[in-house]
C-alpha positions in Angstrom: -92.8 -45.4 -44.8 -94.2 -46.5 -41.6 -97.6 -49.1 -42.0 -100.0 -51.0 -39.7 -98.2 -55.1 -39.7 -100.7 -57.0 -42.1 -101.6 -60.6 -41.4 -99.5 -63.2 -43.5 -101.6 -65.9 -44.7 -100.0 -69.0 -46.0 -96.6 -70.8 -45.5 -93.6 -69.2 -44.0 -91.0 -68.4 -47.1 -87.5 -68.1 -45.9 -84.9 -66.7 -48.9 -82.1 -69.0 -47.9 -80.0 -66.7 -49.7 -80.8 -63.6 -47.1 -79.7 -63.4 -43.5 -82.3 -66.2 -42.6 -81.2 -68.9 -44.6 -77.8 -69.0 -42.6 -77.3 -72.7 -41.0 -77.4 -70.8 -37.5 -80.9 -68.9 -38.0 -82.3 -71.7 -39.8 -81.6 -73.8 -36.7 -82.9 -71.3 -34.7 -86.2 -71.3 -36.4 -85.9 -75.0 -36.6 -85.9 -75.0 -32.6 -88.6 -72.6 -32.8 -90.9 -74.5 -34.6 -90.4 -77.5 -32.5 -91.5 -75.9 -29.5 -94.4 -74.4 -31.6 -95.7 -77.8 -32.0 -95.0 -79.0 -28.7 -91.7 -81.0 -29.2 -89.8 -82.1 -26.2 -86.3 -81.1 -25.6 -85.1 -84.3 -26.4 -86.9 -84.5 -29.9 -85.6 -81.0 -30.4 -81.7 -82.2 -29.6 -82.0 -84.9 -32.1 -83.1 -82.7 -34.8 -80.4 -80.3 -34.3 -77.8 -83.0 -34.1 -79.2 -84.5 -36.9 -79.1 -81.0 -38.9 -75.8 -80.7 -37.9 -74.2 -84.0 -38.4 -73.4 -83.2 -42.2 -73.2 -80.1 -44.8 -75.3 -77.3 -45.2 -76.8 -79.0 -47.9 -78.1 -81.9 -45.5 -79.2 -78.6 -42.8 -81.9 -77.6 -45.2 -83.1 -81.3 -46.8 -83.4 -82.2 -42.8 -85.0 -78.7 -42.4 -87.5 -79.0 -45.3 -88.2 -82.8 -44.5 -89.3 -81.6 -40.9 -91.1 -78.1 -41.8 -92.2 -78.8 -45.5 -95.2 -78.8 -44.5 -95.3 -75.2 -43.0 -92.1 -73.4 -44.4 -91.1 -73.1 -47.9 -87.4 -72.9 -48.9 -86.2 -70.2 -51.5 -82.7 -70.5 -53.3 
C-alpha cells in the first residue's frame, strides 16, 4: 500500500531496539540534531566524544540528556 506522508506531530520516538537505536545511527541523529539547532562543530565533537567515551549504556543517557527534550527513547 502506497499513501500520501502524513505530518508527525509530537516528539521523535526512536525504538532503540530497531535499526535506529544502533550506537552509530543514534550518533548520527545526534549530529543531526546538533546542526538542527545551530551547534557549532566544536559543540558537536564534544558531544560525540563524550557519547563515545564509555558503553552503550552511557551513548543513550548522554543522548537522552541532550535530546530529552525532543526525542523519546523506546527499549
Amino acid at each position: 500500500m502506497i499513501r500520501q506522508k502524513q505530518e508527525r506531530e509530537g516528539p521523535i520516538v526512536i525504538d532503540l531496539t530497531g535499526p535506529d537505536g544502533n550506537a552509530y545511527a543514534l550518533m548520527s541523529i545526534a549530529t543531526n540534531l546538533g546542526r538542527q539547532l545551530e551547534w557549532d562543530r566544536v559543540r558537536v565533537q564534544e558531544l560525540m566524544n563524550e557519547m563515545m567515551d564509555g558503553d552503550y549504556e552511557h551513548l543513550i543517557q548522554v543522548f537522552d540528556r541532550e535530546f530529552g527534550a525532543f526525542v523519546i527513547l523506546e527499549r
